[in-house]
Structures are given as structure tokens and as C-alpha cells.
C-alpha positions, 0 to 999 in steps of 0.5 A: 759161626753159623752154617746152612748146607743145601740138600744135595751138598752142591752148596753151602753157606758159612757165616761168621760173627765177630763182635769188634766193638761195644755194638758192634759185629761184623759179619763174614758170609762165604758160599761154597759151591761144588767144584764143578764145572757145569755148577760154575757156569749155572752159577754164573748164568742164573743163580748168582743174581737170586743169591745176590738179591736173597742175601740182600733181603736177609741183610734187611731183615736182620737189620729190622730184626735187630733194630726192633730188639734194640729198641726194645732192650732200650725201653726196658731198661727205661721201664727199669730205671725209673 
């Protein structure tokens, strides 16, 4: 499990890694806000399009970050093997 807490604690992010396969893992975001009233409209208004969009960036970071380690695992065990 990996988790980030913003400063101010108004919210936090836990993710959870779960390997299910041979190459495979899935992964569970959560965002926890503080339960407040005022946090729940600015959210709603402005801040859930950002968190939307940043995660998705991330989500396309990590796939580039993990094909590239892929690929590169893959050709060092060619380099090995022959």
C-alpha cells in the first residue's frame, strides 16, 4: 500500500497494489476528503475535474514507466541467454 497526505490533511490518497496474476496487478485508488461540508461542494465545483485528469496522467506515466522496465528486463535476459 502506498499513501500521500496533503499538507493541511484536507485530503489523502491510499493506493493498493495486488499482484492477481503472473503479470498482473491491480491496482485500487481511494481519495479520502475531510468531511466537511464546505471541502464537499469545492470538490464537486472545482477540484474533481483536476484530480480526474491528474490521475489519469499518472495512470499514463505508469504504463509508459512500466512498459520501458518491461522491455528492458526482456532484453537483458536476451543479452543473458545467448
Amino acid at each position: 500500500m502506498y499513501s500521500e497526505t496533503a499538507e493541511g490533511k484536507k485530503h489523502a490518497m491510499y493506493q493498493t497494489y495486488e499482484k492477481i496474476g503472473e503479470n498482473r496487478t491491480r491496482l485500487t485508488c481511494d481519495l479520502y476528503l475531510k468531511n466537511n461540508f464546505i471541502m464537499k461542494i469545492m470538490f464537486r465545483l472545482m477540484m474533481k475535474k483536476k484530480y480526474e485528469k491528474e490521475f489519469r496522467q499518472s495512470l499514463e506515466n505508469l504504463a509508459a514507466y512500466m512498459k520501458e522496465t518491461h522491455q528492458q528486463e526482456h532484453k537483458h535476459e536476451h543479452e543473458h541467454a545467448g
